[in-house]
MOPAC internal coordinates of N, CA, C and O (Angstrom, degrees):
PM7 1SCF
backbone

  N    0.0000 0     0.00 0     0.00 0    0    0    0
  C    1.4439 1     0.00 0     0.00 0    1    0    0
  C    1.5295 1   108.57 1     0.00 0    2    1    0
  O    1.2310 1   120.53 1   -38.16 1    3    2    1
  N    1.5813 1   116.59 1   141.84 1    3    2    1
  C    1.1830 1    92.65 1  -178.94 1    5    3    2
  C    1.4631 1   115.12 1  -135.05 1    6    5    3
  O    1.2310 1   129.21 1   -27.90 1    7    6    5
  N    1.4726 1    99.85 1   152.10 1    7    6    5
  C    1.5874 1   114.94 1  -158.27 1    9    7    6
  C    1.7569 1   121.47 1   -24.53 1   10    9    7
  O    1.2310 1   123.08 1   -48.13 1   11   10    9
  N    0.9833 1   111.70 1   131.87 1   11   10    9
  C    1.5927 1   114.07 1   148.51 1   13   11   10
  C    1.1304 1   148.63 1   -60.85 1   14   13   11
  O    1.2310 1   109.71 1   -97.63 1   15   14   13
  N    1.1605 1   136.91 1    82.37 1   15   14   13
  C    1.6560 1   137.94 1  -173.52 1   17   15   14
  C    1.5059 1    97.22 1   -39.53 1   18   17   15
  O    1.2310 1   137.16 1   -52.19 1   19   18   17
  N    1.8289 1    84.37 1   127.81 1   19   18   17
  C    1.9670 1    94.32 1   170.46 1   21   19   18
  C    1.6221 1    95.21 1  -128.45 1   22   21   19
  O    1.2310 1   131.29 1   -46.96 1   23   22   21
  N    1.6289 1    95.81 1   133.04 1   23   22   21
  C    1.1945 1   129.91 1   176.26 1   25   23   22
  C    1.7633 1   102.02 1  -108.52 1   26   25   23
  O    1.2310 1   127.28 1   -45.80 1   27   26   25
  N    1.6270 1   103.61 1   134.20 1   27   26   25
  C    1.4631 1    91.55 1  -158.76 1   29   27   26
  C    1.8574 1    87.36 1  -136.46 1   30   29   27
  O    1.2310 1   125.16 1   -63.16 1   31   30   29
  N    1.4009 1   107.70 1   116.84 1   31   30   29
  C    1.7331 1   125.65 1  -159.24 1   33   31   30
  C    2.0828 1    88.25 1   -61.90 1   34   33   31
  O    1.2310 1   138.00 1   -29.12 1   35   34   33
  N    1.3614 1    82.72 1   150.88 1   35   34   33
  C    1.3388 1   103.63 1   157.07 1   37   35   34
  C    1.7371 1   114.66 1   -21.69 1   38   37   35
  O    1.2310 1   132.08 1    94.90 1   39   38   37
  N    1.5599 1    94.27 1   -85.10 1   39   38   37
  C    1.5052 1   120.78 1  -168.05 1   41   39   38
  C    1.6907 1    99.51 1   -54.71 1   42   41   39
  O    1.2310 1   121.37 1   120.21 1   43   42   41
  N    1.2244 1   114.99 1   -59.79 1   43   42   41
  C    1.4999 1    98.62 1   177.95 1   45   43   42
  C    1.7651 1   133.78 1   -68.15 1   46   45   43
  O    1.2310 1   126.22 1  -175.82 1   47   46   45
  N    1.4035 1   105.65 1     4.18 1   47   46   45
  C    1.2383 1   123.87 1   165.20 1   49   47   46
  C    1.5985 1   115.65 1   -86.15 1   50   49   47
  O    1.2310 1   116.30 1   165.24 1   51   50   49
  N    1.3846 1   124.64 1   -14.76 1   51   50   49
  C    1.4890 1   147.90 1  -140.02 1   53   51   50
  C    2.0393 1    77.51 1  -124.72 1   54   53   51
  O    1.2310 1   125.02 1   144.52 1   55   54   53
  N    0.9164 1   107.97 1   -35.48 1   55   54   53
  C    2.1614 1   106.01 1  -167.06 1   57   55   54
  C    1.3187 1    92.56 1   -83.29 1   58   57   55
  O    1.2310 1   115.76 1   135.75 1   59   58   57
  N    1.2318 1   125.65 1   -44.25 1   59   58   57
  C    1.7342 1   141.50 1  -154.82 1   61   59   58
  C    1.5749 1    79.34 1   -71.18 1   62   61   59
  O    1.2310 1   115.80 1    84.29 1   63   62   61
  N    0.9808 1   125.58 1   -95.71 1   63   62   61
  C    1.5096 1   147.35 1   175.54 1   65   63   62
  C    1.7349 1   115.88 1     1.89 1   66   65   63
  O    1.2310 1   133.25 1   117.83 1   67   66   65
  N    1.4088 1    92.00 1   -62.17 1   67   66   65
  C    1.5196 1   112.86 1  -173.45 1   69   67   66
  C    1.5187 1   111.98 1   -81.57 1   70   69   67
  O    1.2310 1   111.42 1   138.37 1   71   70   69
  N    1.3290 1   133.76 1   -41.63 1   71   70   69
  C    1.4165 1   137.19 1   137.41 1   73   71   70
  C    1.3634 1   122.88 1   -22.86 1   74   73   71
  O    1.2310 1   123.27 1   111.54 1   75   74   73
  N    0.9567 1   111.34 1   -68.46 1   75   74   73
  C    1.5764 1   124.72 1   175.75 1   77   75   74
  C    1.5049 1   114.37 1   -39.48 1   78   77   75
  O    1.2310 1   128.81 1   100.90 1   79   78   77
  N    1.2148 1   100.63 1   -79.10 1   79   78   77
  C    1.6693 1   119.36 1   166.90 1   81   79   78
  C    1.3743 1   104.58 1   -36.46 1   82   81   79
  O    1.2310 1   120.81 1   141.49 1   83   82   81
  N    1.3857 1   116.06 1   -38.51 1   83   82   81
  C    1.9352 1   114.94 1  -178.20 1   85   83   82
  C    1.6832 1   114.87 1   -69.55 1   86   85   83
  O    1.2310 1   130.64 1   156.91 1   87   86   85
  N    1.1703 1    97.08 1   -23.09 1   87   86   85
  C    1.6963 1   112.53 1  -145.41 1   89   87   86
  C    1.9088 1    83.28 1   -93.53 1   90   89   87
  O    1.2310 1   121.64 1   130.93 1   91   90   89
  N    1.6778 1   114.47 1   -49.07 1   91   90   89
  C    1.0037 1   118.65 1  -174.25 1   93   91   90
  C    1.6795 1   139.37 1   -67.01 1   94   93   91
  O    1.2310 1   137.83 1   152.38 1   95   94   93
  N    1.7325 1    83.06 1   -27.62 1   95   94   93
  C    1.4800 1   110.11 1   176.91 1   97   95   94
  C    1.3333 1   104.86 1   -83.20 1   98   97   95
  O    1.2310 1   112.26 1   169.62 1   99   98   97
  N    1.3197 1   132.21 1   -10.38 1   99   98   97
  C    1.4962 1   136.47 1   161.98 1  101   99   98
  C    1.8730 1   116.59 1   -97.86 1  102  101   99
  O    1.2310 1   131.16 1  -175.20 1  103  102  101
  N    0.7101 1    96.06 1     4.80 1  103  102  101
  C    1.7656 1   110.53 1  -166.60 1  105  103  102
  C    1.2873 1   115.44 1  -166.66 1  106  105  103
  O    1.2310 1   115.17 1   -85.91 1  107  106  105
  N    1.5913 1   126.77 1    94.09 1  107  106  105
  C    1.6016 1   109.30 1   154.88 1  109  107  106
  C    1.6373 1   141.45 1   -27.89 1  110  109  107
  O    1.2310 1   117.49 1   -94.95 1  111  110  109
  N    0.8348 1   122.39 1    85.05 1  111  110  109
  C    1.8386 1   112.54 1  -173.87 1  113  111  110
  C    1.6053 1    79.21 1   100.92 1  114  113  111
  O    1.2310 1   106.37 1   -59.78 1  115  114  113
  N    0.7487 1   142.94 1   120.22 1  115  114  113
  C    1.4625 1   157.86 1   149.80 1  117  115  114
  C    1.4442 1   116.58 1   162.10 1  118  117  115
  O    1.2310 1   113.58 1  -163.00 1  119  118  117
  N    1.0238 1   129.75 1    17.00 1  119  118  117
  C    1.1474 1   138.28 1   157.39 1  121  119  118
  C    1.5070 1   119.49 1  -100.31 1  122  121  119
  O    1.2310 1   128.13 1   132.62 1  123  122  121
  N    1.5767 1   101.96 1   -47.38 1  123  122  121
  C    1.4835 1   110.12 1   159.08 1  125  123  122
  C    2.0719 1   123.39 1   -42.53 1  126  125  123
  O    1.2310 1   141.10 1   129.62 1  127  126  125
  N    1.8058 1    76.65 1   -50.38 1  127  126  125
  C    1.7897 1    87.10 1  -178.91 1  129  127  126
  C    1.9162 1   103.47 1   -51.22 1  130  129  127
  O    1.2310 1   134.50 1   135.11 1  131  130  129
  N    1.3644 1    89.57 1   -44.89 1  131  130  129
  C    1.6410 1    89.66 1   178.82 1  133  131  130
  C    1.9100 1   122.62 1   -47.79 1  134  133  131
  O    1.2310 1   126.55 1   119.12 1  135  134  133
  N    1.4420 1   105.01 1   -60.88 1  135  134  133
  C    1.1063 1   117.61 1   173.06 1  137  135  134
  C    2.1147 1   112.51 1   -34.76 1  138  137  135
  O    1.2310 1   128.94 1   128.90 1  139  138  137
  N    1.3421 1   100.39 1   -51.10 1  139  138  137
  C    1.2377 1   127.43 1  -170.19 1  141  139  138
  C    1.5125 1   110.36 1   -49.07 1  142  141  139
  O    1.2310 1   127.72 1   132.42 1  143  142  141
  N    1.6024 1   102.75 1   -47.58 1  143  142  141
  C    1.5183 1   122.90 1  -175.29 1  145  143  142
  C    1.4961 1   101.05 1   -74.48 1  146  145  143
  O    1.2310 1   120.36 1   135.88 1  147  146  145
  N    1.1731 1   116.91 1   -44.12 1  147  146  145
  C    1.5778 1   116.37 1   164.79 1  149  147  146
  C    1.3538 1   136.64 1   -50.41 1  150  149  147
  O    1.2310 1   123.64 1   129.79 1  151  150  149
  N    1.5250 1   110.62 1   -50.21 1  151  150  149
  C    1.3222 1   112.43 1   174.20 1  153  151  150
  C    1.4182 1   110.01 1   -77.51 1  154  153  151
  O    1.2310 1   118.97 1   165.16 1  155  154  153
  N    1.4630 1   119.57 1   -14.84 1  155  154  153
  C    1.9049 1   113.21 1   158.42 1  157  155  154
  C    1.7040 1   129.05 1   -73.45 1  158  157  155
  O    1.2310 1   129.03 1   160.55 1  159  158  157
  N    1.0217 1   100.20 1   -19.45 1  159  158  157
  C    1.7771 1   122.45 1   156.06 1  161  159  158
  C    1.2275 1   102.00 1   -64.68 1  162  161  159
  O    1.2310 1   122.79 1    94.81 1  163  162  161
  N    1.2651 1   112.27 1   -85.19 1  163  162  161
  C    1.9422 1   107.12 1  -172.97 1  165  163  162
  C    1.5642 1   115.35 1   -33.71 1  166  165  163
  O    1.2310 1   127.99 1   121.72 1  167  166  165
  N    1.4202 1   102.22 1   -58.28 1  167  166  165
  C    1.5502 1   115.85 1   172.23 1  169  167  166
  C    1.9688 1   107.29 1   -30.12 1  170  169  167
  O    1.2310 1   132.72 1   112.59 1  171  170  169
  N    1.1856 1    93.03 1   -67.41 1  171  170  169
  C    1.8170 1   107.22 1  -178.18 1  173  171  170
  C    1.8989 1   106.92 1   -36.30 1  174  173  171
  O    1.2310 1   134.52 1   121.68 1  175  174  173
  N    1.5361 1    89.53 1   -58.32 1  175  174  173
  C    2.1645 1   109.44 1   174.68 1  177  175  174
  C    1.2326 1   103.65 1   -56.56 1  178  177  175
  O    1.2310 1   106.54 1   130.82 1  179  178  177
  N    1.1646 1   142.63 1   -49.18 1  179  178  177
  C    1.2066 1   133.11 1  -177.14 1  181  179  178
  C    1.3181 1   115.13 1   -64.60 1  182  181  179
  O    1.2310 1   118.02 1   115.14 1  183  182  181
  N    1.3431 1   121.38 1   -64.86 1  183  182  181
  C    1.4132 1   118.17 1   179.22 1  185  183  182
  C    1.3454 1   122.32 1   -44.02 1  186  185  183
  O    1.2310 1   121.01 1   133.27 1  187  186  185
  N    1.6506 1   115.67 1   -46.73 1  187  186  185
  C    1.6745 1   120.31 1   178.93 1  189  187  186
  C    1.4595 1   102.66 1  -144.26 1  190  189  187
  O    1.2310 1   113.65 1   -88.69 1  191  190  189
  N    1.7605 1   129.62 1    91.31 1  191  190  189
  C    1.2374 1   105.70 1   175.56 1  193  191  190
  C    1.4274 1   130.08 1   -74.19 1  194  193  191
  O    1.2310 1   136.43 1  -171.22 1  195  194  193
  N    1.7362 1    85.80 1     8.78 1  195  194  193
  C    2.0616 1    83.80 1  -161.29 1  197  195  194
  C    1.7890 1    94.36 1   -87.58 1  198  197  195
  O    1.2310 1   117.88 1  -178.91 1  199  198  197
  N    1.1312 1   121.65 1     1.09 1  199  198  197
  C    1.8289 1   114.93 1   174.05 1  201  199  198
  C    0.9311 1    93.97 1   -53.32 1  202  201  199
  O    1.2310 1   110.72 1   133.45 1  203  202  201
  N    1.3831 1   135.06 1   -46.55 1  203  202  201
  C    1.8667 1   126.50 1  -149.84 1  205  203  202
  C    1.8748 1    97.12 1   -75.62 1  206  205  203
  O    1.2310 1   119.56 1   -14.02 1  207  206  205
  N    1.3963 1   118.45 1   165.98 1  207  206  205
  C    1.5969 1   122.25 1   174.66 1  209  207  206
  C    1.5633 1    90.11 1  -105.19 1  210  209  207
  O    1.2310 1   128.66 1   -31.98 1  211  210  209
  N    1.5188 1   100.92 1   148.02 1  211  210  209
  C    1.8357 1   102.18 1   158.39 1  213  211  210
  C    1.2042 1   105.64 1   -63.61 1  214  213  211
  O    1.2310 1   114.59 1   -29.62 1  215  214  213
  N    1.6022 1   127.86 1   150.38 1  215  214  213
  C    1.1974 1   146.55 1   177.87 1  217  215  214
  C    1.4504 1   106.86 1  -107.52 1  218  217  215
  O    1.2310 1   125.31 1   139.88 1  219  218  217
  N    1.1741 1   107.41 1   -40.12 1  219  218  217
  C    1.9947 1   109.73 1  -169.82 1  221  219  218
  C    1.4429 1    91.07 1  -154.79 1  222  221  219
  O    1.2310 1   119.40 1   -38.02 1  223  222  221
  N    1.3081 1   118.74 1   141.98 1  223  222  221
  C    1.5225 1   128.18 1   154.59 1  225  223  222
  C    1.4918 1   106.63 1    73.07 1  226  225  223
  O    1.2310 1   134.20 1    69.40 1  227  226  225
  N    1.3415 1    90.14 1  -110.60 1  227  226  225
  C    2.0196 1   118.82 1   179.87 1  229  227  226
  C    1.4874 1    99.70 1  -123.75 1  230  229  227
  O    1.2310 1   109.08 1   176.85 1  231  230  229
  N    1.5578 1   138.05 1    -3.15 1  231  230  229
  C    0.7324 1   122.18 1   158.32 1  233  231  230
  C    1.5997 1   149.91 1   -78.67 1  234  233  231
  O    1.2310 1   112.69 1   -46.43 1  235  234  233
  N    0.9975 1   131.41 1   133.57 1  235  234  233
  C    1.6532 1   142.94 1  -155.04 1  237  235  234
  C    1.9753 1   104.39 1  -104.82 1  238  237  235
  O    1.2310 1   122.67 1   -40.04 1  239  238  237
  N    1.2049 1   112.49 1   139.96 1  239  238  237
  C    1.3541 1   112.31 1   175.21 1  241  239  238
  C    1.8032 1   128.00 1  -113.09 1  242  241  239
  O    1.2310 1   115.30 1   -64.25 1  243  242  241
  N    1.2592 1   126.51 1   115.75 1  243  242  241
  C    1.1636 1   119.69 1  -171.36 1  245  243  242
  C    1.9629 1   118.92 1   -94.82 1  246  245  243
  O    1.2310 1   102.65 1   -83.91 1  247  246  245
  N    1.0169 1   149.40 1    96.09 1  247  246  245
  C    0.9006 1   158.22 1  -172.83 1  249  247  246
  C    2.0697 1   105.91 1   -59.39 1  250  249  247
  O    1.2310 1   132.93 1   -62.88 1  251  250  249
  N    1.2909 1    92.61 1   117.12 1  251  250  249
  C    1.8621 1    84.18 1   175.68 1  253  251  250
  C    1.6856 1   112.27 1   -79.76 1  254  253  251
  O    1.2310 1   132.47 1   -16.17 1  255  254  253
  N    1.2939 1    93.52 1   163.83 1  255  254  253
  C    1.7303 1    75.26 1   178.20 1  257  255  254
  C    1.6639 1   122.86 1   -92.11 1  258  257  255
  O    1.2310 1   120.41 1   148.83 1  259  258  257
  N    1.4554 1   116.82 1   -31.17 1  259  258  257
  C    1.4336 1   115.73 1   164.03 1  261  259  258
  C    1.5796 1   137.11 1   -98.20 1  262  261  259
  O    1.2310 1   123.00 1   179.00 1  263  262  261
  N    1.5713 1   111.85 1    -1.00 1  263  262  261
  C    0.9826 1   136.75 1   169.83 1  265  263  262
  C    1.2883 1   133.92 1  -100.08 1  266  265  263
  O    1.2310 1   106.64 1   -43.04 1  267  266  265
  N    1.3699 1   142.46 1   136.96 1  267  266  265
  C    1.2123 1   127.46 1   168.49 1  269  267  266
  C    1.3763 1   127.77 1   -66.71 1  270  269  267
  O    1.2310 1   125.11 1  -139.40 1  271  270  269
  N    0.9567 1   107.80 1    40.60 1  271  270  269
  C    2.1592 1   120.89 1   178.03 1  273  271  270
  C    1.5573 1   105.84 1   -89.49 1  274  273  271
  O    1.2310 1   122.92 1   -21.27 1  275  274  273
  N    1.0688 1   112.01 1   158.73 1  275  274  273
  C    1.2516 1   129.90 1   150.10 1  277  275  274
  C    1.6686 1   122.55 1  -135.45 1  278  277  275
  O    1.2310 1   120.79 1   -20.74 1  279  278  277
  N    0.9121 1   116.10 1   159.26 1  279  278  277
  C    2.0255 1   120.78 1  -174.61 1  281  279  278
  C    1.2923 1    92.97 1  -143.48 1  282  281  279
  O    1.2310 1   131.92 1   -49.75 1  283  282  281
  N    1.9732 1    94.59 1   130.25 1  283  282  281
  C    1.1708 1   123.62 1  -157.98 1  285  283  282
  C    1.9436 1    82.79 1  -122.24 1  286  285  283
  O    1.2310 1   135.97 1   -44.57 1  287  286  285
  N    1.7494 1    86.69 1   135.43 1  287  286  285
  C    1.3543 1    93.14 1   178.36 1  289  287  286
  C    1.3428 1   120.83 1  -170.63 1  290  289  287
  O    1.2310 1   113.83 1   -34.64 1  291  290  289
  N    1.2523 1   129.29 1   145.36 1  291  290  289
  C    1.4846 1   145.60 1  -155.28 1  293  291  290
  C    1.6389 1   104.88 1  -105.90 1  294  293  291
  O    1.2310 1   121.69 1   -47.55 1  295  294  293
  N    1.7764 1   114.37 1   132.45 1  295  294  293
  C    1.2806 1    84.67 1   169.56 1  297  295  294
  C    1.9117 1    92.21 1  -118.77 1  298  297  295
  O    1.2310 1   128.57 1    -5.46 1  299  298  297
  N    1.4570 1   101.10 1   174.54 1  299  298  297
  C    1.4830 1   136.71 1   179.96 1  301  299  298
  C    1.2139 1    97.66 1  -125.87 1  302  301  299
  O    1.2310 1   120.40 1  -103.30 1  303  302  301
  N    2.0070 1   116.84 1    76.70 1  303  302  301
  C    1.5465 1   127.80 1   154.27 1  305  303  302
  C    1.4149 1   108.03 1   -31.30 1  306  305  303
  O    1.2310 1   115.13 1    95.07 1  307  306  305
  N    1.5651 1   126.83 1   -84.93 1  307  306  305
  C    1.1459 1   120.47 1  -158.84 1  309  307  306
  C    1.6814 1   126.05 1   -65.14 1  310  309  307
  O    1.2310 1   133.28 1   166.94 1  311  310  309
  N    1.2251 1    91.94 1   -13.06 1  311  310  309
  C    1.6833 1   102.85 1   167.86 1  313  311  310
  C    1.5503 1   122.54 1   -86.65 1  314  313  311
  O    1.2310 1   133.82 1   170.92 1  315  314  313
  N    1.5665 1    90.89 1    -9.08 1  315  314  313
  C    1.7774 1    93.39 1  -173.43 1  317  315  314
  C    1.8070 1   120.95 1    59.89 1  318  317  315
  O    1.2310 1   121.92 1  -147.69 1  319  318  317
  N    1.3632 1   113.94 1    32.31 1  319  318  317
  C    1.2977 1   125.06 1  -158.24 1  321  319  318
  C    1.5793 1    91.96 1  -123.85 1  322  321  319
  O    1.2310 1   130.49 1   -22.39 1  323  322  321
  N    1.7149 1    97.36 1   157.61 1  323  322  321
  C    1.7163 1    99.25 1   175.85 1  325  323  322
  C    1.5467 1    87.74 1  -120.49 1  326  325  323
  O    1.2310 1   111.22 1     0.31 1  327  326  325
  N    0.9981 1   134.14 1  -179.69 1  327  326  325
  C    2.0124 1   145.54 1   136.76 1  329  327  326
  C    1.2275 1    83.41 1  -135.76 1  330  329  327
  O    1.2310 1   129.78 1   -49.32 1  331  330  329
  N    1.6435 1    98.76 1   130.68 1  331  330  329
  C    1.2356 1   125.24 1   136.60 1  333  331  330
  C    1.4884 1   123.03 1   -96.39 1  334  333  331
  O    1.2310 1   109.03 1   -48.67 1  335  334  333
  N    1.2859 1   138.15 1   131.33 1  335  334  333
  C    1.3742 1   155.07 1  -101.74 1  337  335  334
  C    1.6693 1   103.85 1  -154.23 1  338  337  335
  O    1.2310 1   133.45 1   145.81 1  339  338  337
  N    1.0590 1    91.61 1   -34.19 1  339  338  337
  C    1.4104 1   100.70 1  -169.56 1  341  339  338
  C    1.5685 1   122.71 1  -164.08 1  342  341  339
  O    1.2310 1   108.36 1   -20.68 1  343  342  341
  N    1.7909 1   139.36 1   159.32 1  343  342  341
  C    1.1016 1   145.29 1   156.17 1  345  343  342
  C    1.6203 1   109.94 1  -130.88 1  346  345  343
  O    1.2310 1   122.94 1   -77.80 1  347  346  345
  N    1.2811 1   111.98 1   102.20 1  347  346  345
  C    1.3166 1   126.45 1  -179.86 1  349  347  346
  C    1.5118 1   109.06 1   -87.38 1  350  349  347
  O    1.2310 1   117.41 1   -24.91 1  351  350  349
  N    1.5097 1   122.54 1   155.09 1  351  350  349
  C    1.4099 1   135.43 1   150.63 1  353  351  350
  C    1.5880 1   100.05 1   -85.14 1  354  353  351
  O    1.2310 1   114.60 1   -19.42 1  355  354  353
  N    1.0708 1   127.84 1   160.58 1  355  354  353
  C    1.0722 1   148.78 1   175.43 1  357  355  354
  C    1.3208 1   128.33 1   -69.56 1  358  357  355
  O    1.2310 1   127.61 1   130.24 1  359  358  357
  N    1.2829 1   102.95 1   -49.76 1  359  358  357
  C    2.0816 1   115.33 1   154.57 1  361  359  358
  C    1.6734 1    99.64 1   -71.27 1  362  361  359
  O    1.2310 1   105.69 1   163.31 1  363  362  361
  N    0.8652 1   144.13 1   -16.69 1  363  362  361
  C    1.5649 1   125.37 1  -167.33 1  365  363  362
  C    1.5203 1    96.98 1   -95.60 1  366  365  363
  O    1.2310 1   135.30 1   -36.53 1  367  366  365
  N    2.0110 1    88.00 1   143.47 1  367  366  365
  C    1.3307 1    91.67 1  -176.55 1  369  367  366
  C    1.1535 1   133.99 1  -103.26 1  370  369  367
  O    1.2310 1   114.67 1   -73.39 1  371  370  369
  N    1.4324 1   127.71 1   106.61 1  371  370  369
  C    1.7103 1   140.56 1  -149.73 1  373  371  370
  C    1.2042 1   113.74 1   -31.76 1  374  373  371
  O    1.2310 1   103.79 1   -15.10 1  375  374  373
  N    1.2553 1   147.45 1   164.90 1  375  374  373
  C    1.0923 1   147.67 1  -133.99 1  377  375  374
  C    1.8309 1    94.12 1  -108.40 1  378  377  375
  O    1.2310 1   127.01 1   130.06 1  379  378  377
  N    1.3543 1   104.11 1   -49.94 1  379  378  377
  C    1.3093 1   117.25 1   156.19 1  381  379  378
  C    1.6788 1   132.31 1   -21.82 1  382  381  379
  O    1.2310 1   122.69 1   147.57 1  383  382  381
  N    0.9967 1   112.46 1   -32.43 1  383  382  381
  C    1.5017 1   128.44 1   177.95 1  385  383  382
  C    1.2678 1   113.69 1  -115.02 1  386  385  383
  O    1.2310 1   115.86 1   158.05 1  387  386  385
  N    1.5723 1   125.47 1   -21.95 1  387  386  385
  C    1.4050 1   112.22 1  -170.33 1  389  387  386
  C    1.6354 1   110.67 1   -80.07 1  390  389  387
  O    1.2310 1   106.81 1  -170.59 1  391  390  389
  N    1.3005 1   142.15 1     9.41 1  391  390  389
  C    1.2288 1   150.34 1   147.50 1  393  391  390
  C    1.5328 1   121.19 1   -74.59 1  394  393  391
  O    1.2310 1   125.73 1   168.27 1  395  394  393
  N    1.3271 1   106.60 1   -11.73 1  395  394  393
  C    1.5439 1   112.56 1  -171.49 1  397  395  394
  C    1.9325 1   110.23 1  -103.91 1  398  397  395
  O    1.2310 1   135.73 1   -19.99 1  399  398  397
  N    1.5487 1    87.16 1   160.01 1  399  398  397
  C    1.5225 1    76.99 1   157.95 1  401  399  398
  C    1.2536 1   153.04 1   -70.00 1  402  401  399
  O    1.2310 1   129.74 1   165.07 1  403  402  401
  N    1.7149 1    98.83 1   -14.93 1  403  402  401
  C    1.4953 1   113.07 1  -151.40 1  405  403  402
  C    2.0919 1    84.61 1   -99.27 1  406  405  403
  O    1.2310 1   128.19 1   -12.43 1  407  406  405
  N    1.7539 1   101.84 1   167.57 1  407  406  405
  C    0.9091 1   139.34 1  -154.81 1  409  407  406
  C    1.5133 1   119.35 1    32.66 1  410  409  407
  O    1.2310 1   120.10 1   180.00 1  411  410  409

C-alpha cells in the first residue's frame, strides 16, 4: 500500500510546538520524547489512515501512544493526502465545543 502524503495545518503545528516546550520545560528531553510519540502516530496515518473511525464530520482521531494527545485529521482518498487539523490533549476542550453551550 502506498503511503499517504501528510500535510500538517498551521494551527496543529502551533499545538505540537507549544506542548513540547510544556512537556520540556517540566522535563529535560521530554518534550523531544513528546515530539517522538507524534511523529510515530503520523507514521501509523500515513501508512493506513482509514484504521482511525470518524469522530465528527470528516474528521478521524489518532490516539498517541505515551501521551495524552490525540491528532485530528481529514483524509483526501483521491489525492492520497492526509491534513492533520489539529493536536489535542485529552482534557482540552476542542475547538468545536468551545462556542457552544454544552460541556
Amino acid at each position: 500500500m502506498k503511503r499517504f502524503k501528510i500535510i500538517v495545518s498551521s494551527s496543529a503545528l502551533t499545538d505540537v510546538k507549544e506542548a513540547a516546550q510544556w512537556y520540556h520545560s517540566q522535563q529535560k528531553g521530554l518534550g523531544k520524547k513528546f515530539k517522538e510519540d507524534i511523529k510515530l502516530a503520523i507514521s501509523s496515518i500515513a501508512l493506513n489512515p482509514f484504521f482511525a473511525s470518524v469522530k465528527y464530520e470528516n474528521i478521524r482521531t489518532v490516539s498517541c501512544k505515551h501521551f495524552p494527545y490525540s491528532i485530528h485529521f481529514e483524509i483526501d482518498k483521491p489525492a492520497k493526502t492526509v491534513r492533520i487539523t489539529a493536536v489535542f490533549h485529552f482534557n482540552r476542550k476542542p475547538f468545536w465545543l468551545k462556542d457552544s453551550g454544552t460541556i
